[in-house]
N, C-alpha and C positions, 0 to 999 in steps of 0.2 A: 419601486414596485416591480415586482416579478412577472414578465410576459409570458405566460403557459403559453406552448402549443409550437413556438419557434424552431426552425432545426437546427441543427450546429450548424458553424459559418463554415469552417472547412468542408471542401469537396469530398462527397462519397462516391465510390465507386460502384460499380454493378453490385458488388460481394455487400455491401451498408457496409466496408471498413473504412475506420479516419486515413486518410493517408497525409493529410497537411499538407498537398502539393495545388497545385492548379486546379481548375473547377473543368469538370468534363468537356469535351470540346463538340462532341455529336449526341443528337437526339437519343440515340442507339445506343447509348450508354445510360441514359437515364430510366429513371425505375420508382413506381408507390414506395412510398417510403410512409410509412405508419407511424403516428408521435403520440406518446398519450398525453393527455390531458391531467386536470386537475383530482387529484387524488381519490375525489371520495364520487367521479366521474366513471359511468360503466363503458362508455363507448371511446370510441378512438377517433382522432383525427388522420383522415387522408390529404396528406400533403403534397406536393409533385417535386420533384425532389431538382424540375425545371426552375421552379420557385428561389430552391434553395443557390443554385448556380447565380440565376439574376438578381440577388440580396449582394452573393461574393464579389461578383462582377461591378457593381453600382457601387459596392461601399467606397470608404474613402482612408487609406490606408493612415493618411495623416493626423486622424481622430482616433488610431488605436491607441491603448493604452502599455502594452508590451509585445511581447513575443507569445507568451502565452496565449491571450487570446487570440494572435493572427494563428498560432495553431493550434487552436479549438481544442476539444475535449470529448472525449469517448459518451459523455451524460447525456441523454436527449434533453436534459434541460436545460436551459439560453439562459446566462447569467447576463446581473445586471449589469455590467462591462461591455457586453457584446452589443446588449441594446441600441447603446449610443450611438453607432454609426449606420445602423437601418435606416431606411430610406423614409420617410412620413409615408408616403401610400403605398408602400410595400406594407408596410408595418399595420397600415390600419387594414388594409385589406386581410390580412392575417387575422385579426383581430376580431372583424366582424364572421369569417370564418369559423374560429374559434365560439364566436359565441351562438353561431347558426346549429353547432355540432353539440353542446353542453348539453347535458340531459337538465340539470339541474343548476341555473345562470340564478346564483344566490348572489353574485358579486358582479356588477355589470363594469368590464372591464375596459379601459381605455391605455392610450399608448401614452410617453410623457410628450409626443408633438401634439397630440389632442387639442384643440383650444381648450374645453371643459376643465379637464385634466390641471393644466398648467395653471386654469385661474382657481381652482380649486389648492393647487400648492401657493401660489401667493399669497390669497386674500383668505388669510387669518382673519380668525375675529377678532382681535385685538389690530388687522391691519387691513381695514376695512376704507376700499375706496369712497369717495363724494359719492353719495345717492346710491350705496348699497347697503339695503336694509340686512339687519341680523337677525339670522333664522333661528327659530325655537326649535325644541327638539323633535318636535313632531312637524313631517312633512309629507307631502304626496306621495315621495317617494319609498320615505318610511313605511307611510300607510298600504302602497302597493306591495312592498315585502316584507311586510307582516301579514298581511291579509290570505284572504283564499275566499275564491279561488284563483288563481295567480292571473293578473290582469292588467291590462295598462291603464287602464280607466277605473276611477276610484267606487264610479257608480252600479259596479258590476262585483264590487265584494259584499259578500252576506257574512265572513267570520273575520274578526278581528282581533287579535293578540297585542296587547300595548300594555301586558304586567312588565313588574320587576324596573322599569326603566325611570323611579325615582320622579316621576312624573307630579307637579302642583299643578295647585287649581288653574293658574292662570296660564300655564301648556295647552289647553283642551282650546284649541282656537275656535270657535262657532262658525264660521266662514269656511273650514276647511274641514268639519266635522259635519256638515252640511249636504256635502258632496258624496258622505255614503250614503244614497239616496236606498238601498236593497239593503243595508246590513240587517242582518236579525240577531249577531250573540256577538258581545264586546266582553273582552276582559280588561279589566283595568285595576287587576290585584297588586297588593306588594308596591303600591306606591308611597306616596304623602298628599294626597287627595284630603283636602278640609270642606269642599264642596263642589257640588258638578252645576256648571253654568245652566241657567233657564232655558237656553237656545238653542239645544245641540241640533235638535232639527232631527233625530233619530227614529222618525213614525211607524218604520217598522221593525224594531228593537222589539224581540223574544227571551233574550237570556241577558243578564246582565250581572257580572261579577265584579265587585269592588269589594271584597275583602282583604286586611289586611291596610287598614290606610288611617286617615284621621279626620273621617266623616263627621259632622258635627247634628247635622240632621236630614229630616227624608224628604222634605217636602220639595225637591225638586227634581225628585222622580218622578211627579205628577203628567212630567211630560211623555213618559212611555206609554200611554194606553194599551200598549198592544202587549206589555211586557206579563211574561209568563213564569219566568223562573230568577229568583234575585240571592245573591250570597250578599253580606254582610258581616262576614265573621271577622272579630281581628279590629274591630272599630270601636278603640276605647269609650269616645265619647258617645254612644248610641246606647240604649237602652229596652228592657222589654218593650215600653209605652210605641219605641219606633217600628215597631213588631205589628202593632194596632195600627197604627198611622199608615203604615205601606198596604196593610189591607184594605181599610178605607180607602186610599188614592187609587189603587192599580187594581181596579174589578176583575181582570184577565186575572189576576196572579194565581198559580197554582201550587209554587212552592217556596218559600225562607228558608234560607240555611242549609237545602237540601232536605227540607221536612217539608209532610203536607200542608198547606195554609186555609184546608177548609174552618179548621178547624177557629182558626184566629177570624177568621170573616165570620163564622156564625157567631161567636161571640160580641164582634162588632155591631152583625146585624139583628140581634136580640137586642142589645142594648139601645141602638136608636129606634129598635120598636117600640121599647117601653118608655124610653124618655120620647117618640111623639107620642104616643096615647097620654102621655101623662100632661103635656102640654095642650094636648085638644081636650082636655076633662078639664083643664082651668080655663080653658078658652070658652067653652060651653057655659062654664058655670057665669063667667063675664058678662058672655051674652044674656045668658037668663036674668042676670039680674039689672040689667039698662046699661051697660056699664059703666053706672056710677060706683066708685070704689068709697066707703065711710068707715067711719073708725068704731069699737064698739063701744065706747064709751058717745055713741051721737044713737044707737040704735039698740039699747038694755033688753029688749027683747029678743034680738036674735038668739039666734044655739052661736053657742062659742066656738065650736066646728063651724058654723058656714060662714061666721065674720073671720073664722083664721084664713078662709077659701079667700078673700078680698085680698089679702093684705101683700102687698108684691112686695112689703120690707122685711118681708119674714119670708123668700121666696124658697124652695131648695133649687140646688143648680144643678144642670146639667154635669156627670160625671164625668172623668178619663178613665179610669180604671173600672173595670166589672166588679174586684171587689171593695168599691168606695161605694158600699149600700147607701142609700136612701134613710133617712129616721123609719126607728120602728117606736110609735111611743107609747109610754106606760100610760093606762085608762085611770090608773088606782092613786094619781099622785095628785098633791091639792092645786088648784086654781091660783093663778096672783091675780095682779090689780090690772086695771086695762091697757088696752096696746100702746093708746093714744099719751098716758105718761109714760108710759115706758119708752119710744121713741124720742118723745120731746124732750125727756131731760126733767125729775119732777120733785127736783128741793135747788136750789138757789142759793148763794152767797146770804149772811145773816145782814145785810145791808138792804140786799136784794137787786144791786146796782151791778153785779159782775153778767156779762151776757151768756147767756146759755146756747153752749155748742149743739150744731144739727149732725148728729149722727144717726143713717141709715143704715139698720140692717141689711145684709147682703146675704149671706153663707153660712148657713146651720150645716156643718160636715160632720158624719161619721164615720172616721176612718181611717179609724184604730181597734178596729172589731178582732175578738179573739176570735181565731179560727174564720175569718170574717163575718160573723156571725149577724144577722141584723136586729135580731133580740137582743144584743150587747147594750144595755144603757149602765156597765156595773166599771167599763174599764175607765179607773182613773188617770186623767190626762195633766202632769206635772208641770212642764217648762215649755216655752218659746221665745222663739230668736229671728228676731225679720236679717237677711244676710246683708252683707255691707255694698254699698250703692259702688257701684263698676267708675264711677268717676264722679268727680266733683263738683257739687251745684244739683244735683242727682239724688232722687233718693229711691230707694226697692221696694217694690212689692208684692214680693217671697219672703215668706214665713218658713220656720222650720217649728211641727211640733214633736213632741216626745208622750208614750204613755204607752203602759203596756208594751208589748215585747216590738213595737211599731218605730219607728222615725217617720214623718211626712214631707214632704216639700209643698206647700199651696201657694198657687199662685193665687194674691187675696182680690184682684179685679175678677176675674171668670170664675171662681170658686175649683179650679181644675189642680190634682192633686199630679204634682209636675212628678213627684219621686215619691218609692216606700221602699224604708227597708226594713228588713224583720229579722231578728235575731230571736229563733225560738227557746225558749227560758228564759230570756233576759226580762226584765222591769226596767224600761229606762227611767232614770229620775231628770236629766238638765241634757242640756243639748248647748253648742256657742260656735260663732263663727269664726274664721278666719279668713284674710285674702294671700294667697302666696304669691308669689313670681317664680316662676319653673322657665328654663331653658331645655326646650326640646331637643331628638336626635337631631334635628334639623338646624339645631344653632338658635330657632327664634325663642322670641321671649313672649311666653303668655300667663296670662292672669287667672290662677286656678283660686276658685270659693270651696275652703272645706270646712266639712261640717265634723264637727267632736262631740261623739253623742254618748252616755256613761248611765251608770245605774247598779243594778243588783248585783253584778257580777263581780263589781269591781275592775272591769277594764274599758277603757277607750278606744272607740272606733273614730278610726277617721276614717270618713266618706266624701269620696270626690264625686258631689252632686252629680254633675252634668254627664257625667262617664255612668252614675248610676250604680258603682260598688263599692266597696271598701275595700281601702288600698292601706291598711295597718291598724294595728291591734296594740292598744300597750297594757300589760298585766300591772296595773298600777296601785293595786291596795289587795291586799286580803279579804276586805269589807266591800261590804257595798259604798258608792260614789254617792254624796246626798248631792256635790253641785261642782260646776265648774266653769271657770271663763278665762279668756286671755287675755294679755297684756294687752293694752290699747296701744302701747310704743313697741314693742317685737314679737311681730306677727307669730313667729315659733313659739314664743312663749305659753305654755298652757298651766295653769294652777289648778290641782284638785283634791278636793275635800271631801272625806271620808269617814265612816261612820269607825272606822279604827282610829280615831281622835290624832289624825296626821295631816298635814297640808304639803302636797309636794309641787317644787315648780318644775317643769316639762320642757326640756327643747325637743320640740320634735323632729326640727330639720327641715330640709327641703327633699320632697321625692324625688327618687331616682329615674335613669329611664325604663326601670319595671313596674313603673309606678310605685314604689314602696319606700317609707318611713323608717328612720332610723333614729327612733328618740334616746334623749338622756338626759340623766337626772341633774338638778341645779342644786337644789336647795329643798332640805325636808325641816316644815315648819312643824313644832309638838301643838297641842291644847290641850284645855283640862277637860275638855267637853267636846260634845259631836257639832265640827261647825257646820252649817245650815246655809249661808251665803258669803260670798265671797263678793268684795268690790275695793280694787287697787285705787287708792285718794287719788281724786281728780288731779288734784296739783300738781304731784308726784308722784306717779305708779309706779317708777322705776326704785323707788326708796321704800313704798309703805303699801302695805294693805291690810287692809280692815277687812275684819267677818265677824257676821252674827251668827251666834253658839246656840246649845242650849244653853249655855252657863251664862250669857253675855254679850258684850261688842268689845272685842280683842285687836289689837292692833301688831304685827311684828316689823321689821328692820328685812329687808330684802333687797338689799341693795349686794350686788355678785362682786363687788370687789375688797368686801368683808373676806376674813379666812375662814369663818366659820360656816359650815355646809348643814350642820342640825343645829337649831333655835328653838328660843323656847319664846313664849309671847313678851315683848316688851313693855305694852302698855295695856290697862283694861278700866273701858269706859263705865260709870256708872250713870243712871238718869236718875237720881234722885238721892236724898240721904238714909244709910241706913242700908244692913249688910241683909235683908231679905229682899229689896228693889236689884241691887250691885247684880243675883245671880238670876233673877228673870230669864226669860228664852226672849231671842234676839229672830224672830223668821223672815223678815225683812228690812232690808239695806239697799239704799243708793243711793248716788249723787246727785242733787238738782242741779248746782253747776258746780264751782271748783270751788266751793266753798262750803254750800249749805248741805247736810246730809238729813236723806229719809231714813227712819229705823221703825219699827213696828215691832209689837211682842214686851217691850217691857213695861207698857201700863195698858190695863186694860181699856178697850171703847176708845183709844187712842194713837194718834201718830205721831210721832215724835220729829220735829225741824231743829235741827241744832249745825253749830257753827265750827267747822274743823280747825280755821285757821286760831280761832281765841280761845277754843280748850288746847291746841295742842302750844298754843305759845305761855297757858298758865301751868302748864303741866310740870315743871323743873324737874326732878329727878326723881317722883314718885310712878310707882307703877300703876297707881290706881286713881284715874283722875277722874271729876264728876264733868259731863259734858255742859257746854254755855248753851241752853238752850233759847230757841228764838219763836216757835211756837208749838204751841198743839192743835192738831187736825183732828177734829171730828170725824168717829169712824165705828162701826159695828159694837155692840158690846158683846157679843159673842165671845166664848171661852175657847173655843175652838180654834187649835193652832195650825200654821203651815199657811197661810194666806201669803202669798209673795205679791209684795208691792214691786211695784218700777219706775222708771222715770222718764220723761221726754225732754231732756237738756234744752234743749233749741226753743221751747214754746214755755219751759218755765211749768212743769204739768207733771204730778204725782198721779197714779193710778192704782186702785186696791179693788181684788175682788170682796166677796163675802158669801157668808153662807145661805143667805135666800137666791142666789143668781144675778146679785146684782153687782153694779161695779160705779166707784167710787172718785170722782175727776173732782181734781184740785187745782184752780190757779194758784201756785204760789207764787209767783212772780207780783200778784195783784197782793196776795196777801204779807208779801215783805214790802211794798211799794205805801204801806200804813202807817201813818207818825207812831213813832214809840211813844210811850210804852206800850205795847201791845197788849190785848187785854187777855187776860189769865185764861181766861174760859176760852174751851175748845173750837177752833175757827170752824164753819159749819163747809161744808162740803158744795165748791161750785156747782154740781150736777150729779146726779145718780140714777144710771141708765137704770132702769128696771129690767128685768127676764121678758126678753119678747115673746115668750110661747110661740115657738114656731111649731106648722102645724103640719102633717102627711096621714093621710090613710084615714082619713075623721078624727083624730086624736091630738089633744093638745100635749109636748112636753112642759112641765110647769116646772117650778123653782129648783133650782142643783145648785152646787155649789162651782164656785169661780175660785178653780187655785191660784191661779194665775193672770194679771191682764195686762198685754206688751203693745205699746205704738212706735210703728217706723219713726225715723228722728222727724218728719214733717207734718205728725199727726195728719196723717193722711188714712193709712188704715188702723183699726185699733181688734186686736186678736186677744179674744177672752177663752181658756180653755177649764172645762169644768171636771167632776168629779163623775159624772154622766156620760164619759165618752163623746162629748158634746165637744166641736171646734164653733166660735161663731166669731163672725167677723162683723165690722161695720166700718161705713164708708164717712169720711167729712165732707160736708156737705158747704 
């Protein structure tokens, strides 16, 4: 280290010339001698040039290193050679001089005899003595030179600068961020920040900049009360919804982003005005009535308005979003049967012995409103997908729906609509998950949920939920997308089907660090018809997948280490004899487990249970094989196509909506557990939820249609979405 401020070691004469000879011998000879300082320093050090004599005199000639340095050098500045044989308290006394004179002591200078000094050259971190703890990047020290105003005491800075310094969560020590007891504006932009600890202790925090980082959420802002002005920009994972949230938490705040935040707080505080008056109008009405709650099928007289007022299983929830309106419901539509069947579950096993599942309503949502309109009861709501559980033994309870130019995210316990995103002109038709593994700039490894959501456009959005955008686009058909789903063995994997009678397989890749996709193509499957659902054989998805057409149930060869990249269908299933049954429409497919397949569409008022492993082992080298079927399910006799069935693998459970609003639950598990021969006629249906009419504004919504009905793998929530703009959820009880 470079000592500023030293004078050369050779003696100067009256004139300041080097002369290289002996150090002055009388007082009389000696003279101010002026030395500057460090470069970006205005003032000057007064030195006594007595000083410099008693340095020459004291040294020790046997520690020089040559000739050169015993004859010094015309430069006022003391090289690091000279250093070495300075006296220790000549040298420090210099030192503290030096730094008493500094306009501006950015570098708090020491000499190498310093004790400090010296155990700071030793004790590397890697060479760290018994009982010396290793310091994180942030220090008192730190903190008093970055701060202001410039102080030796930590509790007397009010601005704080700690951007750009690569700074994580667990840097931010609470114990030592404690001690700015007056700060009012922190920066902490331009780091890797994933969350800011509960305890900063910061109570009188005014501004607070964390943009640029990898904030995941707000809620431990809460501790700022006093906080007035907040950035956020730059933080992938945060979303508008956090926009709300910090207005809610931080009452003081007066600006987001460098925009005003009146605006996001009135919207806030509208909202919880009308959701409480809405909750003191049912509370009232509770009390009026004793509060006994009855069903109306126990009291025929009531108005069918004030029994929907009782019924807290048809409740509506509490919103996130301003525009997730409230039902607005049509007066003009017919009445169904009462609540009390409709809850309980009100047709049974034809035995009568299978038990009837308790499923409560929870969550009538609309919110998929064009234009968000709360007159919308016309937008038809197509597909959903509960997202895949974070780990194992675990199951989710987020939904993704699709309809209209919308995608939602719901969380299905709170009814709160976590994500939306809206691509204006699109229609979406299918929506499907996936889980990736991404390595960040940071080297770590996290676990990203994306959502593939497709429709009229003909292309694929992937949405990286929790960040809240879409982070790639694939132009994947000329046509519009009628469905699509991925591999259950490679996560990249996406298959999608289109109304240009093409089936393409999809690597999409892993994102980059701009967050963006880079797909490409696998494998383009032909048909002779528009396929309608896609579902990779349980047993094999790596080899085979099945879709229901309109023409059929088709099977191809998709296995990537074939040379052939375009296919045409390998096999095609019939359910019956006879070439008018063979081309039927196929609108629903899935797997009950690795064996047994659901199909729907090709007979009418019926569901079809048939067996993959003993059609496909009778099949020998024909293209067109009749499938081994194992039963039929009782189900609508409705003519009316597009009903998408599902499955619940794990519990052994077929699910089908229909067009009065109801939805159709099958044990099959109970019903292959039957001595054969199984009896020809149509197995009746373990349960069939009725349309709850749920109720807002005095009006009942009555019967819609159910396109769709999906349960998490644990039948725990079950998510019905209808042709009414209607989401409704229910709880297992």
């Amino acid at each position: 280290m470079e000592f500023v401020g030293a004078v050369p070691l050779p003696a100067l004469t009256a004139g300041g010339t080097c002369q290289g000879g002996s150090p002055p011998r009388c007082r009389s000879h000696i003279r101010q001698v002026r030395m500057p300082l460090q470069p970006h320093c205005r003032k000057t050090s007064v030195v006594s040039a007595a000083a410099a004599a008693a340095i020459a005199l004291s040294g020790r000639p046997g520690r020089m290193r040559g000739p050169a340095e015993a004859a010094g050098s015309c430069s006022p500045w003391g090289t690091r050679s000279r250093l070495r044989f300075l006296p220790v308290a000549v040298t420090r006394g210099l030192a503290r001089h030096h730094l008493r004179c500094s306009a501006a002591p950015r570098r708090q200078l020491r000499t190498p005899g310093d004790p400090g000094t010296a155990r700071r050259q030793r004790r590397r971190p890697s060479q760290r003595g018994p009982g010396l703890l290793a310091m994180g990047p942030l220090s008192a020290r730190l903190l008093m030179q970055r701060g202001r105003p410039k102080s030796d005491r930590l509790g007397k800075i009010r601005i704080l600068d700690l951007s750009g310094l690569k700074l994580i969560s667990e840097h931010l020590d609470p114990k030592l961020m404690c001690r700015l007891t007056q700060l009012q504006e922190l920066d902490l932009s331009n780091n890797q920040l994933e969350t800011l600890p509960d305890n900063l202790g910061l109570s009188h925090l005014r501004i607070l900049r964390c943009g640029n980082n990898q904030l995941r959420d707000v809620t431990a802002l809460c501790q700022f009360l006093q906080l007035e002005e907040l950035s956020l920009e730059g933080n992938p994972f945060l979303t508008v919804n956090d926009n709300l949230k910090v207005s809610f938490l931080l009452p003081k705040l007066r600006k987001v982003n460098g925009k005003d935040a009146s605006l996001t707080c009135s919207q806030v505080e509208n909202l919880n005005r009308e959701l409480t008056n809405r909750v003191q109008m049912i509370s009232e009405e509770l009390v009026a009535s004793g509060g006994t709650l009855v069903h109306e099928a126990d009291n025929p007289e009531r108005r069918p308005e004030a029994a929907a007022a009782h019924r807290p299983r048809a409740r509506l929830v509490a919103l996130k979003r301003p525009d997730d309106v409230p039902l607005n419901l049509s007066p003009n539509k017919r009445a169904c049967t009462s609540l009390s069947a409709q809850v309980e579950g009100s047709l049974v096993g034809s035995d009568g012995g299978q038990p009837v599942l308790k499923l409560e309503p929870l969550h009538f949502l609309q919110c998929h409103s064009k234009n968000n309109s709360p007159d919308d009861l016309n937008t038809q709501l197509w597909a959903c997908a509960f997202e895949p559980a974070w780990e194992e033994g675990t199951t989710s309870q987020t939904v993704a729906t699709c309809g209209g130019e919308a995608v939602c995210v719901i969380d299905c316990q709170t009814g709160i609509v976590l994500h939306k995103y809206k691509a204006p002109g699109e229609e979406f038709f299918s929506v499907a998950w996936t889980a990736l593994m991404v390595v960040t700039q940071t080297g770590h490894k996290k676990r990203w949920s994306v959502l593939a959501a497709a429709g009229l456009r003909g292309q694929v959005r992937l949405l990286h939920v929790r960040a809240g955008f879409c982070c790639g686009v694939i132009r994947a058909h000329k046509k519009a997308i009628a469905t699509l789903c991925f591999s259950p063995t490679h996560e990249t994997h996406l298959f999608t089907a289109s109304y240009d009678k093409r089936i393409i397989l999809w690597d999409i890749g892993v994102p980059n660090h701009d967050y963006e996709f880079q797909a490409s193509q696998l494998l383009t499957l032909d048909t002779t018809s528009i396929p309608l659902r896609l579902c990779p054989v349980a047993s094999c998805p790596d080899a085979y997948l099945l879709a229901g057409c309109e023409g059929g149930c088709c099977c191809w060869d998709v296995r990537l280490d074939q040379p052939q990249k375009k296919r045409v269908c390998e096999v095609e299933f019939v359910f019956s004899e006879g070439s008018e049954a063979s081309a039927r429409r196929v609108d629903g497919l899935a797997f009950v487990n690795d064996d047994v397949v659901a199909s729907k569409g090709n007979s009418l008022g019926t569901i079809c249970l048939w067996s993959w492993r003993q059609t496909w082992v009778g099949r020998g080298h024909q293209s067109t094989v009749a499938v081994v079927v194992l039963a039929h399910l009782q189900w609508s006799p409705t003519e009316l196509a597009y009903f998408s069935l599902s499955t619940c693998p794990d519990e052994g459970i077929v699910l089908c909506g229909d067009e009065e609003g109801s939805v159709w639950i099958y044990d099959v598990k109970s019903i292959l557990k039957q001595p054969p021969p199984l009896s020809a006629a149509p197995q009746a249906p373990t349960q069939i939820l009725k349309w709850p009419q749920p109720w807002a504004h005095s009006q009942t919504v009555t019967k819609t249609m159910v396109n769709t009905v999906v349960a998490n793998p644990t039948f725990t929530y079950l998510t019905a979405l209808t042709d009414s703009n209607i989401v409704a959820i229910w709880k297992r009880q």
